[in-house]
N, C-alpha and C positions, 0 to 999 in steps of 0.2 A: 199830290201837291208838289211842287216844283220849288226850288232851290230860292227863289229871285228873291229883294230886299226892297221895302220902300227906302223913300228918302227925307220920311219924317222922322221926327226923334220919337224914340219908348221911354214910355215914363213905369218904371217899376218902384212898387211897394217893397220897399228891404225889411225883412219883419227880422226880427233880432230873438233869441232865446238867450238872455247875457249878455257876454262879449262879442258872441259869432251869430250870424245869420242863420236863420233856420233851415233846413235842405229843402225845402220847399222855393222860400226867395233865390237861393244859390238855381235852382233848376229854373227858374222864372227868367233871371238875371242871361244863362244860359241861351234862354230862348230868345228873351230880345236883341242880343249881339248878333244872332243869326238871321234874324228879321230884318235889320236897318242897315243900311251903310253912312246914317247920322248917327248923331248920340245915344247913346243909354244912357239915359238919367235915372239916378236912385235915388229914391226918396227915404229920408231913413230918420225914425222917432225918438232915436235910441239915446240916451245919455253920452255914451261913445260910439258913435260908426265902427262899424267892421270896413274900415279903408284899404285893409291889405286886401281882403276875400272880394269886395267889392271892384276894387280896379282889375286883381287874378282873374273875375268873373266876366269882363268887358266891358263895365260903370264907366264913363267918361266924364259927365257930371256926377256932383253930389249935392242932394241938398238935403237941409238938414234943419229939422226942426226939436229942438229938446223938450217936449211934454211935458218928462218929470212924469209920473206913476198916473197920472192920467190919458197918460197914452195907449196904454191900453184898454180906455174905449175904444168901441169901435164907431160911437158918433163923436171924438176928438179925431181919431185917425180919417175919419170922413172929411173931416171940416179942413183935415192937412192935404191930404188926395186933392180936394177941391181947388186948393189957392195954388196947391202947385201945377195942375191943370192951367193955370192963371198965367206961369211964366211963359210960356213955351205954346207952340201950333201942335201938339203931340200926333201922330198917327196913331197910336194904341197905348192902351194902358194894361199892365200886366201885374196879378197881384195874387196869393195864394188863395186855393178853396178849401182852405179850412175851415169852420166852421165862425170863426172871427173876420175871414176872408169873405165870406160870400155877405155878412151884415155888410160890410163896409161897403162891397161890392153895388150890392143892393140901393144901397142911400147916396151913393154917389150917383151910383144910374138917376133916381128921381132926381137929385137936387140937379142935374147938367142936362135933364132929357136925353139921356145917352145910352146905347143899346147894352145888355149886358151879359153875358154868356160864364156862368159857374161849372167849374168841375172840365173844363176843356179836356180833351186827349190830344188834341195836335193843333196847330196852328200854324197857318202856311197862304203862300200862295195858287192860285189857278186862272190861265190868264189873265195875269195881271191883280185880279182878284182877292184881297185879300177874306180868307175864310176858313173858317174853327170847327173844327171837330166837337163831335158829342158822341157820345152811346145812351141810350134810356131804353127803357123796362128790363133793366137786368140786362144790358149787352145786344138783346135782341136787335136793336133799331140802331141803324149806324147816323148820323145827320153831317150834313156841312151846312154852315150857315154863316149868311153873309150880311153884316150890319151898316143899314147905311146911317148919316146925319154925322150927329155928336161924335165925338171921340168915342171907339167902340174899348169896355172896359170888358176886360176877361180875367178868369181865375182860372188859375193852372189845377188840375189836378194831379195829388203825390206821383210819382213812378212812372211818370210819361217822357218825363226830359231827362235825358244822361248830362250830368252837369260835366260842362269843359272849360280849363282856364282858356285864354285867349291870347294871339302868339305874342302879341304887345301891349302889355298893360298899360293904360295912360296912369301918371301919377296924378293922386285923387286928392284936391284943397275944398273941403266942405263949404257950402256959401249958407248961410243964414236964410232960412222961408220966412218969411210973416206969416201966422197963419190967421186968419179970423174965425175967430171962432163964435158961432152959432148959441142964441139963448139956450138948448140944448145942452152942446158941450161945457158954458159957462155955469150950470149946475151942478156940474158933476164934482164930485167931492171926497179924495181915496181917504178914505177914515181910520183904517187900517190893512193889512196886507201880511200876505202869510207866505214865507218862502217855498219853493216848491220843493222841497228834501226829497222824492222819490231820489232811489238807487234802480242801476241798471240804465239800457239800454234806451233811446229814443224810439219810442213807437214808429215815428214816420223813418227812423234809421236801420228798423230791424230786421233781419234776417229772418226768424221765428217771430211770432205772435200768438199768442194765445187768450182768446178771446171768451168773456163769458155775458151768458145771458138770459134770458128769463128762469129758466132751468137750474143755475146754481142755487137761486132763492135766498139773494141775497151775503152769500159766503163767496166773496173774492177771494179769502185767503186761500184758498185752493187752486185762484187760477193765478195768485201773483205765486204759489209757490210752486206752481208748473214752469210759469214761465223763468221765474228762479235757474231752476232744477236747467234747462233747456238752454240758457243765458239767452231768452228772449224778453220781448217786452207786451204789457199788459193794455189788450183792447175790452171795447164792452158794446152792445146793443144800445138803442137807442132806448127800449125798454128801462135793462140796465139805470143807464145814466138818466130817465125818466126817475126810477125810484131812488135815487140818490145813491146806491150799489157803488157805482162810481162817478169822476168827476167828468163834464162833459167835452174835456180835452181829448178822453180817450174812448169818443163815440164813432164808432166805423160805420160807414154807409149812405145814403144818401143825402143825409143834413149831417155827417160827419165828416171822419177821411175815408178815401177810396186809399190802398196800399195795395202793395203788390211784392209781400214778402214772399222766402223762398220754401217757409212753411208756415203756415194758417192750422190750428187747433180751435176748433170751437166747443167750448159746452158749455151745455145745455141751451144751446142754439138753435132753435127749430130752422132759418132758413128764411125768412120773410124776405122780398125781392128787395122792398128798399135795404135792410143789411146787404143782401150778398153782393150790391151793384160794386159795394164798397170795400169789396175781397177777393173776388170770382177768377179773380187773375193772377192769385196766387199761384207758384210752380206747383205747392202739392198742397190739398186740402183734407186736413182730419177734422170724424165731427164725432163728439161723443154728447148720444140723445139720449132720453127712456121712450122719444115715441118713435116707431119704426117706420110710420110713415110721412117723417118730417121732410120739409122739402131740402135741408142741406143734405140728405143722403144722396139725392139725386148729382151734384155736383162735387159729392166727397170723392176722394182718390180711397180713402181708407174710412170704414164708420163703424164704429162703436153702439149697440143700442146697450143702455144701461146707464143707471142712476150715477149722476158723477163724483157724489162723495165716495163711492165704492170704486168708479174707476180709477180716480184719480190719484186714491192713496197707494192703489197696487200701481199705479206707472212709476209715482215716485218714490216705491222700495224698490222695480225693476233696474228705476234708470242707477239707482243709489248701488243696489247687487255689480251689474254689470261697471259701476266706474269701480270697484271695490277690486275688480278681477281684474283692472287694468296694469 
């Protein structure tokens, strides 16, 4: 794919964690400065805009609609996606594949009749062409794919865009969206809310990951006190987050995130394709099994067979011995 830019505006979803943008949006945000030589417009739900990282990013609009804790639906975030499709002729629409990302994704495609492409790896030009990257069955199958009609809406997947400020930032004045909102969204009702207190590391930030899954049976403490031990951060199977083990933020794979840390731990992870599509591209991969012919051995750099309450407490006397001798 080639360099060239439309000269329609991008409409990006700025998803916020707090104060700051997610590195997700930041990598989204990234893309679309390199795609247009019109605007970047951000759209953004957040009580406060991230207006510094937003215009650092290449935002030239902003728009802004305040939700209030019902913004994180993702049929209120639809219904905002939709009316700001409403300002503008967009040429694309750019938004994370997260797993909150690809609903939205999803309902905005039906409500606009508009093509919709999740989990992207690249996004680019080919004669002229505007056309997105995929990989499915686990990497095997590489696709480009080209959407015509509607405004084509894409989800970025983690670790494919290197994010870069841009060499002149425009200064960012947020304009007010109306949004209409949907019988749907007008139901919706935050009753209560619970602060997210985890410590440590952002999953889609991390270096290390350590992942657990059908195998641990239940006992996280072992793989958040790996990743402790490691100063990495805590993934889970879809299994996993199926049996409520963990919460479904930190589900890697094919209905979760795809990541691309610099080390990948699994255990008790057999390997199913839909997980690995969403790890496989780790720089180094450990897997600690009890079955020896699970398919992550196949793609492990290093594998362990053996039960992970026994491995995992000798790793972390090893790792504890060896910082002892530092």
């Amino acid at each position: 794919m080639t360099q060239q830019q439309m000269s329609s505006p991008i409409l990006v979803l700025a998803d916020q964690a707090g104060d700051h943008l997610t590195p997700l949006a930041r990598q989204a945000l990234t893309l679309a400065a390199s795609l247009t030589s019109a605007d970047v417009v951000a759209l953004s739900l957040a009580a406060i805009p991230d207006v510094a990282a937003l215009s650092e990013l290449g935002a030239t609009q902003l728009l802004h609609a305040d939700m209030g804790q019902v913004a994180r639906s993702s049929v209120v975030a639809s219904d905002a996606l939709v009316s700001a499709l409403a300002t503008d002729n967009f040429g694309l629409v750019l938004l994370c594949s997260d797993y909150r990302g690809r609903e939205i994704a999803g309902r905005v495609g039906a409500l606009t009749e508009a093509g919709v492409v999740s989990g992207a790896s690249s996004v680019g030009f080919d004669g002229g062409v505007l056309q997105i990257g995929k990989t499915a069955l686990g990497g095997s199958w590489s696709m480009r794919i080209v959407i015509e009609g509607q405004t084509p809406i894409v989800g970025i997947a983690s670790g494919v865009i290197d994010e870069a400020e841009v060499a002149s930032p425009v200064a960012l004045t947020p304009q007010a969206l109306s949004v209409e909102l949907s019988p749907e969204a007008r139901a919706i009702e935050v009753v209560s809310s619970v602060a997210d207190d985890s410590e440590g590391v952002s999953l889609q930030d991390a270096s290390t990951v350590v992942c657990g899954g059908r195998g641990v049976n239940g006992d996280f403490g072992l793989v958040r006190s790996l990743a402790n031990a490691l100063g990495g951060a805590v993934g889970a199977t879809r299994v996993a987050c199926d049996e409520g083990w963990a919460p479904r933020s930190e589900q890697i794979g094919q209905t979760g995130l795809t990541l691309t840390p610099n080390l990948y731990i699994g255990l008790g992870v057999s390997g199913a394709i839909h997980h690995t599509v969403g790890m496989q591209s780790a720089a180094h991969i450990v897997a600690v099994c009890d079955d020896p012919d699970a398919p992550i051995f196949e793609i492990a750099d290093f594998g362990v067979v053996g039960d992970v309450t026994e491995v995992v407490p000798a790793a972390l006397a090893a790792i504890e011995e060896a910082r002892a001798q530092e």
